[in-house]
C-alpha positions in Angstrom: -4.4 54.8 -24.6 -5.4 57.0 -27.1 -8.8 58.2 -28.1 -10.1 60.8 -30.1 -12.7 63.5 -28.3 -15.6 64.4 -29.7 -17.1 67.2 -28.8 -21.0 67.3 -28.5 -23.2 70.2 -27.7 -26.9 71.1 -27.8 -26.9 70.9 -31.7 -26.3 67.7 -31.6 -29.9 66.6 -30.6 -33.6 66.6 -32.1 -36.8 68.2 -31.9 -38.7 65.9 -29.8 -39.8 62.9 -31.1 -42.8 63.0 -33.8 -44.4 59.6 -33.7 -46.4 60.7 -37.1 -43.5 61.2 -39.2 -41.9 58.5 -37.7 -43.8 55.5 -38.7 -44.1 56.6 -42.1 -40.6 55.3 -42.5 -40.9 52.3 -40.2 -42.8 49.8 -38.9 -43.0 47.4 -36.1 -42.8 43.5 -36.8 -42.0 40.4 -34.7 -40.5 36.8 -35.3 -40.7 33.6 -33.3 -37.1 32.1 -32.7 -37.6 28.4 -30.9 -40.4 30.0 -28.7 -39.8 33.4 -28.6 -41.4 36.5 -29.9 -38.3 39.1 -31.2 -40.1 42.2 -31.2 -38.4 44.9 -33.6 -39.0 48.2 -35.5 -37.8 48.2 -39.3 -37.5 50.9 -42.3 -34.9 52.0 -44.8 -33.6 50.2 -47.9 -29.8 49.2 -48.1 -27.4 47.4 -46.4 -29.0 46.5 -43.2 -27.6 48.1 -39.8 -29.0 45.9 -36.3 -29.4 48.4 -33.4 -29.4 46.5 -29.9 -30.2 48.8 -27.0 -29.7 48.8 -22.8 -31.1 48.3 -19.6 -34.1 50.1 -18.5 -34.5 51.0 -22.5 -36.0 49.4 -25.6 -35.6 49.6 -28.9 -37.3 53.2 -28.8 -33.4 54.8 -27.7 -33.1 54.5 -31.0 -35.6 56.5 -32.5 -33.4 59.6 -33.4 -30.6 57.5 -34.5 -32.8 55.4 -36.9 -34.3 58.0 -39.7 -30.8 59.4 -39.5 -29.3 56.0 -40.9 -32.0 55.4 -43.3 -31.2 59.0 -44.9 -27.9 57.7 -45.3 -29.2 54.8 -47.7 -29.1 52.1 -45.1 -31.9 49.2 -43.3 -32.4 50.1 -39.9 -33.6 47.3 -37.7 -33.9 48.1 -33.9 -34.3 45.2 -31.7 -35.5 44.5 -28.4 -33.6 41.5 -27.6 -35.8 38.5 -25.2 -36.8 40.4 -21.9 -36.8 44.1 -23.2 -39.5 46.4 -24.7 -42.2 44.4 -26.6 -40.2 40.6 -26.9 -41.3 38.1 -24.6 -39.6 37.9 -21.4 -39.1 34.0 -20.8 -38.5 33.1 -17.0 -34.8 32.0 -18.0 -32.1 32.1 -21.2 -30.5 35.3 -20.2 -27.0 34.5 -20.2 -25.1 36.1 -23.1 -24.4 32.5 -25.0 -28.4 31.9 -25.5 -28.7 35.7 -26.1 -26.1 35.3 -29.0 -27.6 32.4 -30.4 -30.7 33.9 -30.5 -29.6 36.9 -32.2 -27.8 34.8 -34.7 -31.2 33.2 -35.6 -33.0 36.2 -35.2 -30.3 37.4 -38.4 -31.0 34.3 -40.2 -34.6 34.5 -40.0 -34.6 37.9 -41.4 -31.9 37.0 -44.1 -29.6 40.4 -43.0 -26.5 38.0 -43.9 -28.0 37.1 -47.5 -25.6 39.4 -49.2 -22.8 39.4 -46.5 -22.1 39.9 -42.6 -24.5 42.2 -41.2 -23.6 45.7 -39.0 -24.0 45.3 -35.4 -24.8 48.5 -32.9 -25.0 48.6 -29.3 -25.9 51.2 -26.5 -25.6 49.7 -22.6 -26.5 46.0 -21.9 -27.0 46.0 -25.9 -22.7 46.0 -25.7 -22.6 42.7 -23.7 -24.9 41.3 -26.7 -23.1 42.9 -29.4 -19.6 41.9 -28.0 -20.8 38.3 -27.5 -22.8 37.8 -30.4 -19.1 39.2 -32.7 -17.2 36.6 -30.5 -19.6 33.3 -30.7 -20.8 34.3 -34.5 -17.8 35.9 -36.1 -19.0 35.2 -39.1 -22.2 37.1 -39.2 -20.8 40.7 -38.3 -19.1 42.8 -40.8 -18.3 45.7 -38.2 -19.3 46.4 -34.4 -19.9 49.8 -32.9 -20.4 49.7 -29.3 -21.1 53.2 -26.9 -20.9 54.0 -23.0 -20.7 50.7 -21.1 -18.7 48.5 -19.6 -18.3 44.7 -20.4 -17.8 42.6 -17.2 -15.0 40.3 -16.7 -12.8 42.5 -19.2 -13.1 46.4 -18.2 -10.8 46.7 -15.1 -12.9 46.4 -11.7 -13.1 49.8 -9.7 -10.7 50.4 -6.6 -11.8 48.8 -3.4 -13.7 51.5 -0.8 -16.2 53.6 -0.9 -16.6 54.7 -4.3 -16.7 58.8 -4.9 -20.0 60.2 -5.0 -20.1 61.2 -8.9 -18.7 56.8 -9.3 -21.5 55.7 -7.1 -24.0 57.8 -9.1 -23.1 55.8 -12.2 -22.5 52.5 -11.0 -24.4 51.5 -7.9 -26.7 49.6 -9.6 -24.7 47.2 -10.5 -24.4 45.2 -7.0 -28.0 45.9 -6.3 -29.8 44.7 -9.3 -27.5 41.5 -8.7 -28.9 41.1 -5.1 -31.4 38.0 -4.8 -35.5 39.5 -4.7 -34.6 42.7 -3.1 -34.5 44.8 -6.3 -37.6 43.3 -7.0 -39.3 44.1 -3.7 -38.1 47.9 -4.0 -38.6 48.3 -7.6 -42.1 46.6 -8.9 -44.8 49.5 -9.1 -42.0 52.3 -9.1 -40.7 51.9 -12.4 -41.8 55.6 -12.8 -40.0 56.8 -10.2 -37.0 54.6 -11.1 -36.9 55.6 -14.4 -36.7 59.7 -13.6 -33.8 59.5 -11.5 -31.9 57.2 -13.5 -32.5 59.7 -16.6 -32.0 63.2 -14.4 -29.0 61.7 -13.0 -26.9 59.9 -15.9 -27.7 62.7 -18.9 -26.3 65.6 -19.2 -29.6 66.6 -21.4 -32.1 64.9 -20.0 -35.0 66.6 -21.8 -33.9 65.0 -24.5 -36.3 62.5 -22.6 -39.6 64.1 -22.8 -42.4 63.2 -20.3 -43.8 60.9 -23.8 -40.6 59.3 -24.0 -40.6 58.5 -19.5 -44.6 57.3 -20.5 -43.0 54.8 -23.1 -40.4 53.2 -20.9 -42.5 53.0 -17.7 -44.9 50.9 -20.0 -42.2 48.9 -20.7 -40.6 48.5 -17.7 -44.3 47.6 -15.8 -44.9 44.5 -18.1 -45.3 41.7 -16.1 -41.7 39.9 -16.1 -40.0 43.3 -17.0 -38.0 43.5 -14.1 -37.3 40.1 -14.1 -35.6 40.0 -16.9 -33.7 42.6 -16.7 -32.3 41.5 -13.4 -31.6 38.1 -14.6 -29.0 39.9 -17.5 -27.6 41.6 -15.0 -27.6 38.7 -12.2 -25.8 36.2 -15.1 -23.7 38.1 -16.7 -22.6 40.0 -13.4 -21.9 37.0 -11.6 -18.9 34.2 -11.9 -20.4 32.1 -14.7 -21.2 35.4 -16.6 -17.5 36.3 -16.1 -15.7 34.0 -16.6 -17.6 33.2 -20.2 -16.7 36.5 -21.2 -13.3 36.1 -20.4 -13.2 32.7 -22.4 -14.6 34.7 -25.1 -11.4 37.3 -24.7 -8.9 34.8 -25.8 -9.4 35.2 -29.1 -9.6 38.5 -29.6 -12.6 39.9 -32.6 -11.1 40.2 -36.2 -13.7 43.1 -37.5 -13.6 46.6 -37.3 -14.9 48.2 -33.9 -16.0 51.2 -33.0 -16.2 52.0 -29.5 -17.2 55.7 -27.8 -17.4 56.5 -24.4 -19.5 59.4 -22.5 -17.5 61.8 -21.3 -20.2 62.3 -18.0 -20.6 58.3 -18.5 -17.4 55.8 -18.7 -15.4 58.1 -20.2 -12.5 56.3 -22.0 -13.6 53.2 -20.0 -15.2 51.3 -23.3 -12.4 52.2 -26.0 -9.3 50.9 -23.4 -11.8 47.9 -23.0 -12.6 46.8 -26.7 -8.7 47.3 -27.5 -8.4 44.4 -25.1 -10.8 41.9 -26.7 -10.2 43.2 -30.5 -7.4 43.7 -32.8 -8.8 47.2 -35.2 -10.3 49.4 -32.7 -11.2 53.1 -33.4 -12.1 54.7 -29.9 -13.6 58.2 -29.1 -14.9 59.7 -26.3 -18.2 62.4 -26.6 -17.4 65.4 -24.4 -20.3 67.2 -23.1 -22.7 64.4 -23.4 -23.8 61.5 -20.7 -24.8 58.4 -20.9 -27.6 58.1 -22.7 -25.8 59.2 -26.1 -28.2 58.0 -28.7 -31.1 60.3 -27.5 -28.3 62.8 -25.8 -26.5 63.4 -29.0 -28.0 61.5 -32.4 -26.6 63.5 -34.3 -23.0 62.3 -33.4 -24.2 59.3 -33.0 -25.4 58.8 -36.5 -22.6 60.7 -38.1 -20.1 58.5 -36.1 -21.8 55.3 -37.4 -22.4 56.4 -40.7 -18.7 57.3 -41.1 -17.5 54.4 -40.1 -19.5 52.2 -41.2 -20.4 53.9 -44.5 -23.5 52.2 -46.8 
């Protein structure tokens, strides 16, 4: 299928965060939805733009991204969905139907739809939410960007064998997070260590995650129930349930614009040939130069491709 390419090169990142000059745009905030604390990071003025992020990240992948979008006259809201960053992490609810229908109220409660569907934006696992929230609450979403991920059930399954060492590199987490208290056993007080080969490995830039930035997603990733959580996203929606729920979600295929952009040193053109299966208008890209970790690896295209597509 046909995508465009999009080179990407050093230019395309930032000087390292500045926490001061940050938070005078934003600010952090939280809401209770039936139970649950939604912790999120908010700033701009405009039509609002929700940013949903992945697994082991938070809402802070989207620092760069954010101050770009709110320059370009819209709301940026960056969320960490239940389990990630700041939110609670409840000991269950992580299949993508309770995610969706938390994200729906989570919406509500902050009145993004008052004036119309709202823009969704997702990196990673924040795809699976994205992708089910626009299926289960078509209603609420104006236009979907998704980047670098797979979405299980849908994106063809890799050949059987031994993988090659640059697929294994990208994807072997995927049958060991889903193995049962293993990956907690291994994993639980080496979050740190974790965390710097995941980075070194899947960027192409991967100072563009600074020993701060590592500091912040260890603290995350320690919590108590952290790792928990983010197995049990990965162990449901992974698994047959998971699967075969996104499938039933295929069959009718999303009606809003999508936007879907691939890593070249990540999946490629994996995402766009995916989303053409499960949505009718489909502009797919793929970021040469960059891996997986685009919104930190390359904001600036990021933001530009966002902004352009979804204007303000």
């Amino acid at each position: 299928m046909t995508h465009d390419i999009v080179q990407t090169s050093a230019a395309d990142t930032l000087p390292p965060f500045d926490p001061a000059t940050f938070w005078t745009q934003f600010h952090h905030d939280t809401v209770v939805i039936k139970g649950v604390r939604l912790h999120f990071v908010d700033g701009g003025s405009g039509a609002p733009i929700l940013l949903l992020p992945g697994w082991p990240q938070s809402w802070y992948a989207w620092r760069y991204v954010m101050p770009l979008l709110a320059r370009a006259g819209r709301r940026v809201i960056a969320l960490d969905p239940r389990g990630m960053g700041d939110s609670d992490r409840p000991a269950s609810g992580y299949e993508m139907r309770t995610v969706a229908a938390e994200l729906h109220d989570f919406v509500a409660a902050l009145r993004l739809t008052e004036n119309g569907p709202v823009d969704i934006v997702g990196h990673d696992m924040g795809v699976w939410i994205g992708y089910a929230f626009a299926a289960e609450w078509p209603d609420d979403v104006k236009r979907l960007a998704v980047f670098d991920a797979a979405l299980p059930g849908i994106t063809p399954p890799p050949p059987p064998g031994i993988p090659s060492a640059e697929a294994n590199v990208k994807t072997w987490h995927l049958a060991f997070n889903r193995l049962d208290d293993l990956p907690e056993i291994l994993l639980q007080g080496r979050e740190r260590e974790l965390l710097t080969w995941l980075f070194r490995n899947k960027a192409v830039r991967p100072w563009t995650i600074t020993p701060a930035d590592l500091g912040e997603y260890v603290r995350v990733n320690a919590a108590p129930g952290a790792t928990r959580a983010a197995l049990s996203y990965q162990r449901h929606n992974l698994g047959p349930e998971g699967i075969a729920r996104t499938r039933a979600r295929a069959e009718r295929k999303l009606a809003m614009p999508v936007l879907a952009i691939g890593a070249e040193s990540g999946g490629g053109a994996m995402l766009p040939d995916t989303m053409r299966l499960v949505a009718t208008d489909v502009r797919g890209a793929v970021f040469a130069g960059c891996g997986h970790y685009v919104p930190e690896e390359a904001p600036r295209a990021v933001a530009e491709q966002i902004i352009r597509f979804m204007g303000n």
